[in-house]
VOGU-3710 file (C-alpha; in Angstrom, 3 decimals, decimal comma):
1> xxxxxxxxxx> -45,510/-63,133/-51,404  -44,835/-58,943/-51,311  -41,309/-57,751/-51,301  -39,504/-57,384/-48,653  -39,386/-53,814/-49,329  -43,086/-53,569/-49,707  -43,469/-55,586/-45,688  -40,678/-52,886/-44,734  -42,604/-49,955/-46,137  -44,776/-50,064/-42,942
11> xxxxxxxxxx> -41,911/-49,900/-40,509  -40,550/-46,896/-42,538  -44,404/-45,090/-42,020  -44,272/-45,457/-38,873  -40,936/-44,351/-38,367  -41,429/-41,357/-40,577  -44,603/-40,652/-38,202  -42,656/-40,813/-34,844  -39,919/-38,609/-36,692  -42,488/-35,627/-37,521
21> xxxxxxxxxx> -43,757/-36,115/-33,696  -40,375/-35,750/-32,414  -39,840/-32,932/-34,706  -42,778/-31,068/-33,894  -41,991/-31,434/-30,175  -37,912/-30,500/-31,280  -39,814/-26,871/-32,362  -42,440/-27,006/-29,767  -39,160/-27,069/-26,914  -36,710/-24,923/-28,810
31> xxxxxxxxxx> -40,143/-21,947/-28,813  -40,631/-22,156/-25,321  -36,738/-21,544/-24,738  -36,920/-18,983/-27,014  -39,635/-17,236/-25,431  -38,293/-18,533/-21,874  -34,980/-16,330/-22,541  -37,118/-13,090/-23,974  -39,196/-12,840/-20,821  -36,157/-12,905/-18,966
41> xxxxxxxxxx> -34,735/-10,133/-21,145  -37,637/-7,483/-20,843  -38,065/-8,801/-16,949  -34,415/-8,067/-16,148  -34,812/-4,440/-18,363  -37,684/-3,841/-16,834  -35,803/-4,468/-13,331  -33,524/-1,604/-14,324  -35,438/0,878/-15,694  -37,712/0,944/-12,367
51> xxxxxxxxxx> -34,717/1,399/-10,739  -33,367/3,853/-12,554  -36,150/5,920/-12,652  -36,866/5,280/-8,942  -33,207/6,639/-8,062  -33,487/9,801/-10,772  -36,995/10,400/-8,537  -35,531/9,728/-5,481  -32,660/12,530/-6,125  -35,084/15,208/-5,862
61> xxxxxxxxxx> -36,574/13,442/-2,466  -38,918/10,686/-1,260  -41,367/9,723/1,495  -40,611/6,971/3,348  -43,640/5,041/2,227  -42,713/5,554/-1,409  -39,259/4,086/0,141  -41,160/0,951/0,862  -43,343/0,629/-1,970  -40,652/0,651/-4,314
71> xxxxxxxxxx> -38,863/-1,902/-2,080  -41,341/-4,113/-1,914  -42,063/-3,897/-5,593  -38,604/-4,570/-6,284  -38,497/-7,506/-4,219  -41,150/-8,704/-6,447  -39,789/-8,050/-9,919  -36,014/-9,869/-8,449  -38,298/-12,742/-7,392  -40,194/-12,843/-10,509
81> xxxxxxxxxx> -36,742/-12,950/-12,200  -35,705/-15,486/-9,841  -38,271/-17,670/-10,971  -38,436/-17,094/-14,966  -34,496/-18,174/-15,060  -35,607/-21,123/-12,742  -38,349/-21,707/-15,274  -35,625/-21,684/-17,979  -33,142/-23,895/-16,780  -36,417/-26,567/-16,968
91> xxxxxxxxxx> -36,624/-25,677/-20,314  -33,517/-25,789/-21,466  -32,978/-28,848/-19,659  -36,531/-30,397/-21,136  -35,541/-29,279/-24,415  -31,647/-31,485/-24,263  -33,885/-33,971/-23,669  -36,699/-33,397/-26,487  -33,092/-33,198/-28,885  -31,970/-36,392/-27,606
101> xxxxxxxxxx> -34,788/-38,282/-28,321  -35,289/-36,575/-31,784  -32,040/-37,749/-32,651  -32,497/-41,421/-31,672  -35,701/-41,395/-33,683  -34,154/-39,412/-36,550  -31,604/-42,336/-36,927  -34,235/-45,064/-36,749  -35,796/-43,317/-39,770  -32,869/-42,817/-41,610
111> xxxxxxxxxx> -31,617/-46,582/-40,779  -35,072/-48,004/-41,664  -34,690/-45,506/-44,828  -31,748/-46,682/-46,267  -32,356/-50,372/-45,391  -35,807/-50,219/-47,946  -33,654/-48,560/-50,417  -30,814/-51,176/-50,338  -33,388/-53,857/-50,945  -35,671/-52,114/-53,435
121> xxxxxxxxxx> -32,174/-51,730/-55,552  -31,528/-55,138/-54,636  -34,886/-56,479/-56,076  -34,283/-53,882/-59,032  -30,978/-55,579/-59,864  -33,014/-59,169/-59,180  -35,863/-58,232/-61,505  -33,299/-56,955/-64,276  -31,149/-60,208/-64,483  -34,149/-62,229/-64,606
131> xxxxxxxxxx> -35,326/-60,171/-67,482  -32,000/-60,398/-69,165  -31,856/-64,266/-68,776  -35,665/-64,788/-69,911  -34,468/-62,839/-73,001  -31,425/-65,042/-73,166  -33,190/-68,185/-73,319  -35,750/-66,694/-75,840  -32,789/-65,420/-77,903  -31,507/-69,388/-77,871
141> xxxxxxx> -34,771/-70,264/-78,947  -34,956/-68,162/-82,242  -33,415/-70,231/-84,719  -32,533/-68,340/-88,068  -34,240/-69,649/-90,869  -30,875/-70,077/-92,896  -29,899/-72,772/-90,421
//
């Protein structure tokens, strides 16, 4: 019959595998955040600087239709903010929980982990006395010749 250690290795595979998944999802999440939040940035910049240079423009005089173009298009860029931090709060909200499932899986591994290495110590420390009472009872069998 295999060690118990051995049967357990299987459980520990698998565990390992569902630990790189969650990991790979972990840095898939934390990315789109990442990028999530940097969109935002230059959207937001981008937001001011049109304005800004619509109002240093506008100092020397507009038409009314360039009025209402920029309006519009500024309507459009708040929106488009209005949606990418929208967009965010998903992801950030996805990615609590992507972590919260990595770390339930993390401490499966690490459970199953330490459980194979308490028994393969345990059947270490097995095997060894064995050994050392085998060579007992062949050390009681050696007779010196004197006797």
């Amino acid at each position: 019959m295999k060690k118990r250690s051995t049967r357990l290795q299987v459980v520990l595979d698998l565990a390992e595998r569902k630990r790189k998944q969650a990991d790979q999802w972990l840095s898939q999440a934390q990315t789109k955040v990442q990028q999530g939040e940097a969109t935002l940035v230059q959207l937001r910049e981008y937001y001011a600087d049109y304005a800004n240079s619509f109002y240093q423009v506008g100092a020397s005089g507009v038409s009314p239709g360039q009025i209402q173009t920029h309006q519009a298009f500024m309507q459009k860029l708040r929106l488009a903010v209005e949606q990418q931090e929208n967009a965010l709060q998903m992801d950030r909200g996805q990615l609590e929980k992507v972590k919260e499932y990595w770390q339930s899986v993390y401490q499966h591994f690490k459970a199953v982990d330490m459980l194979v290495d308490k028994l393969k110590r345990q059947e270490s420390q097995q095997a060894d006395k064995l050994l050392q009472k085998a060579l007992d009872e062949r050390s009681q069998l050696i007779r010196p010749p004197f006797i």
